[in-house]
C-alpha positions in Angstrom: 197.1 82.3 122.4 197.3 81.2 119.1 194.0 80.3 117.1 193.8 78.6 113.6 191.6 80.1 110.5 188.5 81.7 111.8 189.7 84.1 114.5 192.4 86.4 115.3 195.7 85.0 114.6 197.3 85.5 118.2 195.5 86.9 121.2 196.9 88.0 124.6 194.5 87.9 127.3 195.3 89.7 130.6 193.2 89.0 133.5 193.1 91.2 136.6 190.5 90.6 139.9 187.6 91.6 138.0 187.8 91.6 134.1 189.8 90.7 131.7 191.1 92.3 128.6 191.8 90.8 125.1 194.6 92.5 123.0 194.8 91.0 119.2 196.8 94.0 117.6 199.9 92.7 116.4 202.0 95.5 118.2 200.4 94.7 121.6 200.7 91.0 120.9 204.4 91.6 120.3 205.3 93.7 123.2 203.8 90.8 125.9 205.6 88.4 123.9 208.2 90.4 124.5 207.7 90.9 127.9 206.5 87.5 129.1 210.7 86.4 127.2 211.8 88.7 129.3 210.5 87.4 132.3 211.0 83.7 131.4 214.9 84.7 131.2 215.5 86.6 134.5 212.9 84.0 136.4 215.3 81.2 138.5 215.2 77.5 136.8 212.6 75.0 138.6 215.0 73.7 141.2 216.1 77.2 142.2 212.3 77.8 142.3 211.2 75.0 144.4 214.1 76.1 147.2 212.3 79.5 147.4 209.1 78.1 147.5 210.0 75.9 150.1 212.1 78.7 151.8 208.9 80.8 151.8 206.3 78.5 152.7 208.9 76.9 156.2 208.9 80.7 157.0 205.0 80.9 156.3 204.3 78.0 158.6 206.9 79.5 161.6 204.4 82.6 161.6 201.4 80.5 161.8 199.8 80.3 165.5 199.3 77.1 166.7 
């Protein structure tokens, strides 16, 4: 997150089950940003996506007792 004058300049907030944690050091900020590219180039474009969500949720309802 990015905040104008009056807080931290950039804040990365990673939530788990139970807490969250806030990171606004400039070398943790980096290395999610860093991270979170990384992940946006190896993840499949939004048609690609909706396939394998479909995909999974057709092999979700198969399992499903009736």
């Amino acid at each position: 997150m990015r905040f104008r004058d009056g807080g931290p300049a950039e804040l990365v907030c990673v939530e788990h089950i139970d807490n969250a944690m806030y990171r606004t050091r400039s070398a943790e900020v980096d290395r999610y940003r860093h991270a979170l590219n990384e992940l946006g180039y190896a993840a499949a474009d939004r048609e690609k996506t909706n396939r394998l969500l479909e995909k999974a949720a057709e092999g979700y309802r198969r399992c499903m007792p009736v």
